[in-house]
C-alpha positions as CSV (number, residue, x, y, z in Angstrom):
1,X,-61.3,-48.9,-27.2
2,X,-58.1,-47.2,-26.0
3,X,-60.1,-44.2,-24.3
4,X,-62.3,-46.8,-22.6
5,X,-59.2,-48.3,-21.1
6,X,-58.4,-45.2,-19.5
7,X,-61.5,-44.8,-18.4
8,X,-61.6,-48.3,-16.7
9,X,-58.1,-47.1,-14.7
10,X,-59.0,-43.7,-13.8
11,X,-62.1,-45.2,-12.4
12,X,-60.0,-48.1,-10.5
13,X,-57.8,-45.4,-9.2
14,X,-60.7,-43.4,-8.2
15,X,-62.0,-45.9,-6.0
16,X,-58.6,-47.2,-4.7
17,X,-58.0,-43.7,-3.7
18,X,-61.8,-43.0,-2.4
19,X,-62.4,-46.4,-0.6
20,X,-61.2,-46.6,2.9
21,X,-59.0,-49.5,3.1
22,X,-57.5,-51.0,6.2
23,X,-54.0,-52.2,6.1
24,X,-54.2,-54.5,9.4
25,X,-50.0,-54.4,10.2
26,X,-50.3,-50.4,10.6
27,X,-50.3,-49.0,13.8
28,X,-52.6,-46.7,14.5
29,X,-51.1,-43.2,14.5
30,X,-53.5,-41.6,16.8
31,X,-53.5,-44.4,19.9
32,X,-49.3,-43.3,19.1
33,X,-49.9,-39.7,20.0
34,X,-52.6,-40.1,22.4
35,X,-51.0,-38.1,25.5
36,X,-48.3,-37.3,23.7
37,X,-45.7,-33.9,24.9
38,X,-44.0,-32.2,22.1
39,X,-43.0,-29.8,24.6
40,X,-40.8,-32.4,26.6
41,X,-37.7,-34.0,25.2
42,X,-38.2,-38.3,25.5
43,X,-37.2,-39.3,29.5
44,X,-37.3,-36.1,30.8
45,X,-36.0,-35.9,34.2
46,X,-33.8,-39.0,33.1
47,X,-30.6,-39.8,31.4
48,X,-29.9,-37.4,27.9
49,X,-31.0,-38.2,24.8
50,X,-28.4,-39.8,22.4
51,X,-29.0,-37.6,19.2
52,X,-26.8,-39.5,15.6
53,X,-25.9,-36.5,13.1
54,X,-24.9,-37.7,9.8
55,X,-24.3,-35.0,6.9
56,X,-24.5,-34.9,2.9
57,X,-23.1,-32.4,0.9
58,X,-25.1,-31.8,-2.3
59,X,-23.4,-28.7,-3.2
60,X,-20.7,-25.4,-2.0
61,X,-22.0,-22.7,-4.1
62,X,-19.6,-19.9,-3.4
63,X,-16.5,-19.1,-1.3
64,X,-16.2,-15.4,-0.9
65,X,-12.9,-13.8,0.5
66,X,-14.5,-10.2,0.8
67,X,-17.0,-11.4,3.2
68,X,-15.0,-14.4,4.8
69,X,-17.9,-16.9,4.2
70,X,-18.8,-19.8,1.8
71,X,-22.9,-21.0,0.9
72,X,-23.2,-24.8,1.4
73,X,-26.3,-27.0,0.5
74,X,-26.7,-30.1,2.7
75,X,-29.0,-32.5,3.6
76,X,-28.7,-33.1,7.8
77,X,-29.7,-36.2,9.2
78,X,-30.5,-36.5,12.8
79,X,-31.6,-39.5,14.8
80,X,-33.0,-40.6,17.9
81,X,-35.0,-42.9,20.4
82,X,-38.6,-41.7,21.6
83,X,-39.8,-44.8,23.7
84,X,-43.4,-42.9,23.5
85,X,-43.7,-43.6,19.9
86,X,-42.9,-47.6,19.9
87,X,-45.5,-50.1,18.3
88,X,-45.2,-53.7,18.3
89,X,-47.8,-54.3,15.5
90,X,-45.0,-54.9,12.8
91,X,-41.3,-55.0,11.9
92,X,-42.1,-52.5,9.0
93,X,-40.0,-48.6,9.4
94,X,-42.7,-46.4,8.4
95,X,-42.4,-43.5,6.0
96,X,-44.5,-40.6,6.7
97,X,-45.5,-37.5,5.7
98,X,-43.1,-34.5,6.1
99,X,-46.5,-32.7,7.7
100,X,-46.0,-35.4,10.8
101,X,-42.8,-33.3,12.0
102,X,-45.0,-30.6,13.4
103,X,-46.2,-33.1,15.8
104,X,-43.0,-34.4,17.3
105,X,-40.5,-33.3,19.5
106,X,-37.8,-32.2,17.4
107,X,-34.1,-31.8,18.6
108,X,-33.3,-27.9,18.4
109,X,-29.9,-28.6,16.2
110,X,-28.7,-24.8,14.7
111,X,-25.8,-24.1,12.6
112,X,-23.2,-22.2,15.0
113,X,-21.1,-19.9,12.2
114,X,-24.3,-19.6,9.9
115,X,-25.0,-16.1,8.6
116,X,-28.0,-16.8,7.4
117,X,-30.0,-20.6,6.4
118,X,-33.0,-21.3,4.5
119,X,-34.8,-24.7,4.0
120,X,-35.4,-25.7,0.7
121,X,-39.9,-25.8,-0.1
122,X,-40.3,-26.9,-4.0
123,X,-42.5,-28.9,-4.9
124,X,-43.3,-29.5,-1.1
125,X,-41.0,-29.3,2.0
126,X,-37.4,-31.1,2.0
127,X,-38.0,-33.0,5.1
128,X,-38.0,-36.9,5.8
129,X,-39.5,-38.6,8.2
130,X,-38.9,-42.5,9.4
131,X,-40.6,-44.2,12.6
132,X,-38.7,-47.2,13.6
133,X,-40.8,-50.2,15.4
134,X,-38.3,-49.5,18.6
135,X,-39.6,-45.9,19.2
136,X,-35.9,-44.8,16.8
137,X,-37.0,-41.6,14.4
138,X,-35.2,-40.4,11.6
139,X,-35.5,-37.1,10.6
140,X,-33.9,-36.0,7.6
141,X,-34.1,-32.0,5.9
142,X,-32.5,-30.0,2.9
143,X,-31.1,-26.7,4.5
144,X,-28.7,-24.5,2.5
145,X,-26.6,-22.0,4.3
146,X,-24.1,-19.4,4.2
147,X,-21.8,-20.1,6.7
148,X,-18.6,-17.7,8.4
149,X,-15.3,-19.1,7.7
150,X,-12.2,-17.1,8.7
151,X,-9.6,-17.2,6.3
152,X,-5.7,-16.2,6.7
153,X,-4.9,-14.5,3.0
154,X,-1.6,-13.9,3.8
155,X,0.0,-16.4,1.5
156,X,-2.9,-15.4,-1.3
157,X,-3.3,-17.2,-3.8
158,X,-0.8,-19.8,-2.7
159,X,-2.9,-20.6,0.3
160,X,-4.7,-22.9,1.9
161,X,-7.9,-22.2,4.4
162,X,-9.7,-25.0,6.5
163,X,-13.5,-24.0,6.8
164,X,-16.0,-25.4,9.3
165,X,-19.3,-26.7,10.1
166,X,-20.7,-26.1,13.9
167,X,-23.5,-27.8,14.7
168,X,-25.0,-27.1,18.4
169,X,-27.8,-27.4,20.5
170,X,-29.4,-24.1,20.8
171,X,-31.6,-24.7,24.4
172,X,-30.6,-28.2,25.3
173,X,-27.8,-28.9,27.5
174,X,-25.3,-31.5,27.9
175,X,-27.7,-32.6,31.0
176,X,-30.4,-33.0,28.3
177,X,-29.1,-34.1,25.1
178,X,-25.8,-35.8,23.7
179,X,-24.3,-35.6,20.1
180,X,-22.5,-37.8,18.5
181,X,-21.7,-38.6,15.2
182,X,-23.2,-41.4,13.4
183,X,-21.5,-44.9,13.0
184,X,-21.9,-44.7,9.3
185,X,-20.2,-41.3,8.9
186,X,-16.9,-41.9,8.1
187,X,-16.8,-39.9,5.0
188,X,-19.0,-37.1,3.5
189,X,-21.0,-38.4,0.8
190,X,-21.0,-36.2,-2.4
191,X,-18.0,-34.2,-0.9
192,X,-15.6,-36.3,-3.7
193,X,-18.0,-35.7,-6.8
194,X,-17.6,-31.8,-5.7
195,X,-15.9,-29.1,-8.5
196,X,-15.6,-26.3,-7.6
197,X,-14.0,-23.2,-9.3
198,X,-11.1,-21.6,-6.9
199,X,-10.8,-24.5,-4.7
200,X,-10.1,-28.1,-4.5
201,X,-11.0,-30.1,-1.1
202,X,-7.9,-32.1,0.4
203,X,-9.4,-33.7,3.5
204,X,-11.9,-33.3,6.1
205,X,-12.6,-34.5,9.9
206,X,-14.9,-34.7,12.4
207,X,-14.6,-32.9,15.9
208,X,-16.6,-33.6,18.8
209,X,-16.7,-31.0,22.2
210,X,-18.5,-29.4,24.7
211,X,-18.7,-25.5,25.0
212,X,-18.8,-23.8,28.2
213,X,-21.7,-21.2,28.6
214,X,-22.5,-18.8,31.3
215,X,-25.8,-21.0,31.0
216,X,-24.3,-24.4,31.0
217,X,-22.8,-26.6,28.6
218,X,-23.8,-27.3,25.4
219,X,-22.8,-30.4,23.0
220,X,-20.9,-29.1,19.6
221,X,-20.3,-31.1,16.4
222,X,-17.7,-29.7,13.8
223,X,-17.3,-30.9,10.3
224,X,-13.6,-29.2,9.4
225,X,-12.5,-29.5,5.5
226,X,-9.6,-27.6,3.9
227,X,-9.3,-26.2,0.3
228,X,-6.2,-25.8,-1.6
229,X,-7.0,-22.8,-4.0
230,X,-6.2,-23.2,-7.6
231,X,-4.0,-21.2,-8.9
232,X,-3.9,-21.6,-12.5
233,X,-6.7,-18.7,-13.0
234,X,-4.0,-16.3,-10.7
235,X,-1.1,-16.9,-12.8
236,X,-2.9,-16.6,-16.2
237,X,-4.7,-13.3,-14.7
238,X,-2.2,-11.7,-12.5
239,X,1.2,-12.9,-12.4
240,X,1.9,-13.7,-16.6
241,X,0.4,-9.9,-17.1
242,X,2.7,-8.5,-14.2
243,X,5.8,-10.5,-15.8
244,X,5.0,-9.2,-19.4
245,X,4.6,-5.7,-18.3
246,X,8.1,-5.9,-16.5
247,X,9.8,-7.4,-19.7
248,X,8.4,-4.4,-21.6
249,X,9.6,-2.3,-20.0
250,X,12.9,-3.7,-20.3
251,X,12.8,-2.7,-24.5
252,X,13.5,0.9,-23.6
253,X,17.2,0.1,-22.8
254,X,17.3,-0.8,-26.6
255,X,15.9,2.2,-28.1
256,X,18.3,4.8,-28.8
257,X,18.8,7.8,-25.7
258,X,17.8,10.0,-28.6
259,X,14.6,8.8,-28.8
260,X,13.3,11.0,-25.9
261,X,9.6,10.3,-26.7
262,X,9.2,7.0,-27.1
263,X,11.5,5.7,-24.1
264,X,9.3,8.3,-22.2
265,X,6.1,7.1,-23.5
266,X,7.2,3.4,-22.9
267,X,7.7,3.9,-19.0
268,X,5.1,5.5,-18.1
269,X,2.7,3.5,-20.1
270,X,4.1,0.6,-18.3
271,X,4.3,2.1,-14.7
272,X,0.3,3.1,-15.2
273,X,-0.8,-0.3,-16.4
274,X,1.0,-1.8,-13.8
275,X,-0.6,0.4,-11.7
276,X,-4.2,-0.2,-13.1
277,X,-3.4,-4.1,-12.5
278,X,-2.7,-3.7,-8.9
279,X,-5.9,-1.9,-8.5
280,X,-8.5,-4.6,-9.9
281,X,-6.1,-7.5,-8.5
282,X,-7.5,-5.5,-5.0
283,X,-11.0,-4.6,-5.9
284,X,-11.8,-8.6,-5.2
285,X,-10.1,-8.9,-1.5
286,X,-11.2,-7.3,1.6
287,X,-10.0,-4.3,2.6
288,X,-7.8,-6.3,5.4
289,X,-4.1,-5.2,6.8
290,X,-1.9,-8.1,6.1
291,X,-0.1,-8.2,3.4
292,X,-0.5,-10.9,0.7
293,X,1.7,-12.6,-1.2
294,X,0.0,-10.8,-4.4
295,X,0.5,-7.4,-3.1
296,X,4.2,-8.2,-2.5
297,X,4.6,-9.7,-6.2
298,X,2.5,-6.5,-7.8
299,X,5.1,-4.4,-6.0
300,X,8.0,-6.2,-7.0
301,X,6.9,-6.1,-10.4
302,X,6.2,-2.2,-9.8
303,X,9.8,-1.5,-8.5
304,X,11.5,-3.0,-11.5
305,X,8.6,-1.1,-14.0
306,X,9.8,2.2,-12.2
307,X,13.4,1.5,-12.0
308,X,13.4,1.2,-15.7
309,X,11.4,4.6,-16.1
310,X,14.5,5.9,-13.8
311,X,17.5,4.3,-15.1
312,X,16.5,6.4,-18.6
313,X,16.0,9.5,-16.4
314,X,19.7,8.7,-15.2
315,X,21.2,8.0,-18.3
316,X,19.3,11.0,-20.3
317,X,21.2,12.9,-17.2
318,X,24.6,11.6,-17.4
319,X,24.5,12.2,-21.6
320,X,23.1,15.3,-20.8
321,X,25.9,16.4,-18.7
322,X,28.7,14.8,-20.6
323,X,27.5,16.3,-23.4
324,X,27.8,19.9,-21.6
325,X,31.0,19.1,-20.3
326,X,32.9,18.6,-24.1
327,X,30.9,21.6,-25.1
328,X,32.5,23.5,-22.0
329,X,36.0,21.6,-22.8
330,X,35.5,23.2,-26.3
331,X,35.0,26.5,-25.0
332,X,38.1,26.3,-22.9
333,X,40.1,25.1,-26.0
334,X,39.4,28.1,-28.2
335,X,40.1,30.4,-25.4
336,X,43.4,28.8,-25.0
337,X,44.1,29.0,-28.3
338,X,42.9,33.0,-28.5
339,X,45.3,33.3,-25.1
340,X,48.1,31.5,-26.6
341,X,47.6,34.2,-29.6
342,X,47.7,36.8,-27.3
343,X,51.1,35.7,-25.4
344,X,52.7,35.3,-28.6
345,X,51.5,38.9,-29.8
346,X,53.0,40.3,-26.1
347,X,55.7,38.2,-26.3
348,X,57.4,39.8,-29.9
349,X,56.4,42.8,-28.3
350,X,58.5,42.5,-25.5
351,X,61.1,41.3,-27.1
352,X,61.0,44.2,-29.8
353,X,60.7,46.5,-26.4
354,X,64.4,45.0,-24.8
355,X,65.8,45.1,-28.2
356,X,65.4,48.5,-28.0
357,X,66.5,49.0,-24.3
358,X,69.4,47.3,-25.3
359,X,70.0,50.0,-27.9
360,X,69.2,53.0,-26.0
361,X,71.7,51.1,-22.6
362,X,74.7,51.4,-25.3
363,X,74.5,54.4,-26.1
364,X,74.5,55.6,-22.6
365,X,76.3,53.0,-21.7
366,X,74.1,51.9,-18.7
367,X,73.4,48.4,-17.9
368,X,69.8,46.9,-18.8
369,X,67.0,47.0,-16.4
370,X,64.4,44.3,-16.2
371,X,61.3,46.1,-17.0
372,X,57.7,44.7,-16.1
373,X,57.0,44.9,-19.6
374,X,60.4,42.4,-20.1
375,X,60.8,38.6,-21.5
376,X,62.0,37.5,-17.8
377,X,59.0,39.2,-16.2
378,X,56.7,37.4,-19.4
379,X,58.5,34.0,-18.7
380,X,58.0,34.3,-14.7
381,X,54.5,35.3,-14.9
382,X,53.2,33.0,-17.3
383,X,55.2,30.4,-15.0
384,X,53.6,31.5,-12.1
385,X,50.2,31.2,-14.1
386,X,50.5,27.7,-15.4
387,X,51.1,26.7,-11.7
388,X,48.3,27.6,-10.5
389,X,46.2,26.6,-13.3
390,X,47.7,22.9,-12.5
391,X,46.8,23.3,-8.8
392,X,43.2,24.5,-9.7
393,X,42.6,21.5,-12.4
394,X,44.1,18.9,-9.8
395,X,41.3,19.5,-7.2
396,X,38.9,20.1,-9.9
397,X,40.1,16.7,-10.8
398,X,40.1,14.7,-7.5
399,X,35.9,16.1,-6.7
400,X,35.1,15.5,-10.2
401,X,36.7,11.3,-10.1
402,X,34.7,11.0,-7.2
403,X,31.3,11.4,-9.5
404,X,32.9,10.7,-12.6
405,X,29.6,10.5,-14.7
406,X,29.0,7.3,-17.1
407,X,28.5,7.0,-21.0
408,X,24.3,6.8,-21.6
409,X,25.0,3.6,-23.6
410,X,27.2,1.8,-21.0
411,X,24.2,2.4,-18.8
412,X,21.6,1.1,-20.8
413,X,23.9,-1.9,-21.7
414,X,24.8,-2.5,-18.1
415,X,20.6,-2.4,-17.6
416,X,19.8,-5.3,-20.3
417,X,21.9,-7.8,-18.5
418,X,21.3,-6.7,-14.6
419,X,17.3,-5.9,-14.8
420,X,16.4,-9.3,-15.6
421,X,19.1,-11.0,-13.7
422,X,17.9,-9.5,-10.6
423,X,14.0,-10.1,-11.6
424,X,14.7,-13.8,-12.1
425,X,16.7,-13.9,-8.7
426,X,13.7,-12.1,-7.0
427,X,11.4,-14.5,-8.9
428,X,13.2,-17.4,-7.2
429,X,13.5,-16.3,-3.9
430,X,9.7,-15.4,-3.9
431,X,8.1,-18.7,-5.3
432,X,10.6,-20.4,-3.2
433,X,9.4,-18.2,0.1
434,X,5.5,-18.7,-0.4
435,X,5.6,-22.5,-1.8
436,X,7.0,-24.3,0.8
């Protein structure tokens, strides 16, 4: 029973499809096109035609910054009067088939900044078609396109671009055809329900102009929109890693200056990942001049890494040389010690010398003569010596308090309270700079 009943409506569709049926309140498309130019906009040689553009976005696919552009899917309606295809048999707007469009004169609408457009063929071809009793046609198509849009990355990724939409006649000038936006355009359908990834869309407007052309002047619609970039994926990939990388490096200044290989090991492992950051941060931008406000973070980031790798280098230095100098100060006290030895030796010598002068002198009953080898000529030229061994160490002493050197620990101590002083001010003064 059940397959006849399928039998009995394939058959009735069969003949509603195969019978030629006459639906009196259609007008005749072929009296319509009889004597019909595609060739020639409608009142050629009169007043332009007045062409409605109305736009839905169904999708922005991808916003590149290394090639400046972004791919948006939208559906572009465009309507018009052609007094040629009127009919007064009904009030009805007929619907018809997508393949009618080859017969019509078509208004030759192009996307200005496109790189490259295709329209959209699955299962058939996106197009629309409407004929309006009062000769009005509305022609609706799905076009996808990746469109130029310059961007200024200076303030990357706190920045914000504004992208457009140019729409243009390509042949037609003002003397021939008029945009205009469409009375029921006053906001983007499907532009609110949009998420994208990097951006978020603040506003948009509508622009209306005329372009001046060595070959006339041509009628321009813009669509402008501006998107805020998120930056939530920048701080978690590039600026938490940058600020984690600049607080390790901070943990040499509490590992002992003895510890030559690991405060060594430390720096440079921080100044080559910091380094290896900064490269894939740049492998996703264009190769442009300005400076963005990423580059001048990395580098900020990169000064403090290195100065930490150098303020061990200058303390290793300083304990270094003070170490030399109480070696050299050690030195200089034995051999003052051995001299002291030495002028006491000479000095019982001398006086065991005069005592015996002053034995011979009274027997010969001469007076004593000072002899080089005498205690006045020990006193005066030991006198004489620790003179200029003050005037010596007193100039030493006045070059040397001019670059006194430091203790390796003050240093390091000094270093754990100004490193991240000065990173937080420079923190402050940067957000503060690109923000507002």
């Amino acid at each position: 029973m059940t397959w006849s009943l399928d039998k009995l409506a394939m058959n009735d569709i069969g003949d509603y499809i195969g019978s030629n049926i006459e639906i009196s309140w259609l007008p005749n498309l072929d009296d319509l096109m009889k004597g019909y130019a595609r060739n020639f906009r409608p009142g050629i040689g009169g007043p332009p035609v007045n062409v409605a553009l109305a736009i839905e976005v169904a999708s922005i696919d991808h916003i590149s910054e290394v090639n400046m552009e972004y791919t948006m899917t939208v559906f572009l309606h465009q309507s018009w009067r052609d007094d040629r295809l009127s009919y007064n048999h009904t009030n009805e707007t007929l619907g018809l088939d997508s393949r009618f469009v080859d017969k019509l004169w078509l208004p030759d609408t192009f996307i200005v900044n496109a790189k490259s457009a295709w329209f959209h063929d699955v299962t058939v071809e996106n197009k629309l078609i409407r004929l309006q009793p009062d000769g009005v046609i509305l022609y609706s198509i799905r076009v996808t396109s990746t469109v130029a849009c310059d961007m200024d990355l200076t303030k990357y990724p706190m920045d914000e671009q504004e992208c457009m939409l140019d729409l243009e006649s390509y042949g037609y000038s003002s003397e021939d055809i008029v945009y205009h936006w469409s009375e029921n355009q006053d906001q983007i359908h499907g532009l609110d329900k949009l998420q994208l990834a990097q951006f978020t869309i603040t506003s948009y407007r509508f622009t209306r102009e005329i372009m001046n052309f060595k070959s006339g002047q041509f009628p321009r619609l813009s669509l402008h929109f501006h998107l805020r970039r998120n930056r939530g994926v920048y701080i978690i990939q590039s600026y938490v890693p940058s600020i984690l990388l600049v607080a390790m490096s901070w943990v040499s200044f509490w590992i002992s200056q003895s510890a030559v290989p690991a405060r060594v090991s430390l720096g440079i492992t921080t100044v080559l990942t910091m380094t290896t950051l900064m490269v894939s941060a740049r492998s996703s931008l264009p190769r442009a001049s300005a400076i963005k406000a990423l580059d001048v973070y990395f580098w900020i980031c990169y000064v403090f890494v290195f100065a930490a790798l150098v303020e061990y280098a200058f303390a290793h230095f300083n304990a270094d040389y003070m170490k030399k100098q109480k070696d050299k100060l050690r030195s200089s006290r034995q051999a003052g010690e051995v001299n002291v030895k030495n002028a006491i030796v000479m000095f019982s010598l001398s006086i065991a010398g005069v005592n015996q002068e002053l034995a011979v002198s009274n027997r010969h009953h001469k007076a004593p003569k000072t002899q080089p080898g005498s205690l006045g000529s020990v006193e005066v030229e030991t006198g004489e010596t620790k003179k200029r061994q003050e005037a010596k160490s007193e100039k030493k002493g006045g070059l040397k308090s001019l670059f006194k050197p430091i203790d390796a620990d003050t240093i390091d101590i000094y270093a754990r309270a100004v490193f991240p002083a000065a990173f937080a001010a420079v923190n402050v003064i940067y957000w503060v700079a690109y923000t507002m």
